[in-house]
TORPAVO-708036 format. One line per field, with one value per residue: residue in three letters; z negated, y, x negated of N, C-alpha, C in turn; residue number from 0; chain. Coordinates in steps of 0.001 Angstrom, whole numbers, plus 500000, padded with zeros to 6 digits. Each point is the difference from the previous one (the first is absolute). Example, Ala and Ser with C-alpha at 12.3 -4.5 7.8 and 13.67 -1.06 7.14 Angstrom:
residu	(ALA,SER)
npz	(492200,500720)
npy	(494310,501050)
npx	(486810,500350)
capz	(500000,499940)
capy	(501190,501190)
capx	(500890,499180)
cpz	(500000,499270)
cpy	(501200,501090)
cpx	(499100,500770)
num	(0,1)
chaine	(A,A)
***
This chain:
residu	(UNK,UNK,UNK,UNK,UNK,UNK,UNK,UNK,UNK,UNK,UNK,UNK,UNK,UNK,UNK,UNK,UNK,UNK,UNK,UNK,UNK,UNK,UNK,UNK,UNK,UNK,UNK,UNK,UNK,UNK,UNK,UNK,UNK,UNK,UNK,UNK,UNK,UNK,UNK,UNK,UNK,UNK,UNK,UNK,UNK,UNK,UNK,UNK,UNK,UNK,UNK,UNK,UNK,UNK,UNK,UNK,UNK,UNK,UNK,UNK,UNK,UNK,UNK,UNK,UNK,UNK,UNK,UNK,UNK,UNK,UNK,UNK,UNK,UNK,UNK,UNK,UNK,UNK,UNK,UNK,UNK)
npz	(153174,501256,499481,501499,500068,501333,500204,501246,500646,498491,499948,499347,499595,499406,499264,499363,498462,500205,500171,500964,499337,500697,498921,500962,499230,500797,501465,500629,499616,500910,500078,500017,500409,500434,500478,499197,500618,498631,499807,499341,499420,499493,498463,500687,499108,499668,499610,498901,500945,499352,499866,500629,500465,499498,500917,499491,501390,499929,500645,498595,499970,499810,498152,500133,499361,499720,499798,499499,499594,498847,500167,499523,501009,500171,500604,501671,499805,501219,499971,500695,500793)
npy	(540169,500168,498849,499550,499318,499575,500420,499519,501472,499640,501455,500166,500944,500276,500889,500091,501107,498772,499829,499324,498519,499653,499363,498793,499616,500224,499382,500072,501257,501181,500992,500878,500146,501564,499239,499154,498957,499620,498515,500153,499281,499204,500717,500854,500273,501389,500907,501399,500872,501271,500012,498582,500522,498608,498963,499058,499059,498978,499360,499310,498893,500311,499943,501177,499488,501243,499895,500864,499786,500811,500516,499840,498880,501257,499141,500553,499171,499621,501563,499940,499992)
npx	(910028,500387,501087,499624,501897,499125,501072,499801,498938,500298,499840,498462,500651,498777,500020,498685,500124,499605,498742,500407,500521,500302,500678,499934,501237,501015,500096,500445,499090,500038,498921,500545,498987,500074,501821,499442,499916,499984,500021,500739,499146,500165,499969,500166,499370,500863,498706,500624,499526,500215,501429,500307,501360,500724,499683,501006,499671,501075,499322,500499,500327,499369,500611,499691,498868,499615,498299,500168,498915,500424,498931,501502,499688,500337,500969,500304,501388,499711,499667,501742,498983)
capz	(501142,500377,501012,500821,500596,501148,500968,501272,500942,499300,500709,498929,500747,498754,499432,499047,499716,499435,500831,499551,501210,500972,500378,500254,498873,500837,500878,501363,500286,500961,499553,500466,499340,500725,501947,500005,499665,499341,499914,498254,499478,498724,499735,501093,500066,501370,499676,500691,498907,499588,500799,501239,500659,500723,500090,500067,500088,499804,500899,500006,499891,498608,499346,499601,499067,500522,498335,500212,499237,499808,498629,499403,501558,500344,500850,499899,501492,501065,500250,501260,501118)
capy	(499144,499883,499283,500202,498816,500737,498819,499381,500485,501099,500459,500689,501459,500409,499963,500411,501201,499295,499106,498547,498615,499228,498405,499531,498778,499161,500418,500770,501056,501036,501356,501115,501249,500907,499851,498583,498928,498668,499205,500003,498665,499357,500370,500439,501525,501074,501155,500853,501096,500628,500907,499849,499187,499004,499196,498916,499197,498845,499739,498334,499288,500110,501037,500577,501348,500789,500795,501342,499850,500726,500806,500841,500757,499846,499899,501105,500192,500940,500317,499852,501150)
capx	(500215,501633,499907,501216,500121,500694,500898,499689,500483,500159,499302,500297,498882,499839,498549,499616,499188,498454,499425,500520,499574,501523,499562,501273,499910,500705,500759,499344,500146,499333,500033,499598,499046,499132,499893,499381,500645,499539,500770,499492,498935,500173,498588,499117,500815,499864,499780,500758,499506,501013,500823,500195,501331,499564,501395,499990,501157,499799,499762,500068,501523,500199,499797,498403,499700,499061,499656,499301,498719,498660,500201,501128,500837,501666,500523,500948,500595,499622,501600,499758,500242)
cpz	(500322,501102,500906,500548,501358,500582,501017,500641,499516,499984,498026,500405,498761,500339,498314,499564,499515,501482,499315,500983,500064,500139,500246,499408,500794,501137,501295,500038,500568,498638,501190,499330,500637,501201,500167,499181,499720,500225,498210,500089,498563,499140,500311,499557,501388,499438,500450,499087,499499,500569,501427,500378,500567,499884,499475,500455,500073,501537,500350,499642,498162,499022,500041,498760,499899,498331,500599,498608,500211,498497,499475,501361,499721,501160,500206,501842,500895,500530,501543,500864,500458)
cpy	(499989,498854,500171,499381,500376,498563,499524,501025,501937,501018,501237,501119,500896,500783,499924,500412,499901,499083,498582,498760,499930,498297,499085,499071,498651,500120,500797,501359,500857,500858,501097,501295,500516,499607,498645,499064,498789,499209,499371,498369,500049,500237,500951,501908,500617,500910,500942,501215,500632,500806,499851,499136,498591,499225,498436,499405,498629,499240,498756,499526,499842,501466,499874,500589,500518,500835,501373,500676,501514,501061,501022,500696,499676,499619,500716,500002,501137,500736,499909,501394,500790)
cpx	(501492,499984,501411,499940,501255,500798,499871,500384,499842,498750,499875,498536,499838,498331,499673,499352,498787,499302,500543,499611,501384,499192,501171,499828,501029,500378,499158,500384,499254,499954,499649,499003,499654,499774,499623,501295,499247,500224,499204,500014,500865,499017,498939,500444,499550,500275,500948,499923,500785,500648,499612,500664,499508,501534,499338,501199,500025,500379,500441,501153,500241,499555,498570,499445,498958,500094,499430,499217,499329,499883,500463,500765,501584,500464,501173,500218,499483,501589,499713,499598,500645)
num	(0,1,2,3,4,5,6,7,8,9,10,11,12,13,14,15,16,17,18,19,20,21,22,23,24,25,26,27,28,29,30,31,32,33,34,35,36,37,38,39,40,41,42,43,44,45,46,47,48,49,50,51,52,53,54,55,56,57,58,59,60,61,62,63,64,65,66,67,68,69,70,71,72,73,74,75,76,77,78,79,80)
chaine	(A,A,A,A,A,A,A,A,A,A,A,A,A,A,A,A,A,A,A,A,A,A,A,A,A,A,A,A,A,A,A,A,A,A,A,A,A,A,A,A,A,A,A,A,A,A,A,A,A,A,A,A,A,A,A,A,A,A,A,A,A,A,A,A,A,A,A,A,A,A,A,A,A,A,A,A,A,A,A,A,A)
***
């Protein structure tokens, strides 16, 4: 499990090498997946399969944190374009 904690505004773009949940543990955050935009629930995973670029950003006036959950998935910055 890797947890990440995004700042008011802060924008974190990753994928990972395992199918994983993206669950939000504090704070107001969007995800981006495959052209779609979330708006992530507290509790509430959001499936993300493997090796597919996604964003999380924090949307809200405060720190956010966001767990990324799965089995033996690495997390690994999305390089830029």
């Amino acid at each position: 499990m890797a947890t990440i904690l995004l700042q008011p505004g802060e924008v974190f773009e990753h994928f990972h090498s395992e199918p994983s949940l993206t669950v939000l543990v504090q704070g107001t955050v969007e995800a981006e997946l495959t052209g779609q935009v979330v708006l992530l629930e507290p509790g509430k995973p959001l499936p993300v399969p493997a090796k597919t670029p996604h964003s999380i950003t924090n949307i809200g006036a405060q720190v956010a944190e966001v767990s990324c959950v799965g089995t033996g998935a690495t997390l690994q910055h999305r390089a830029p374009d």
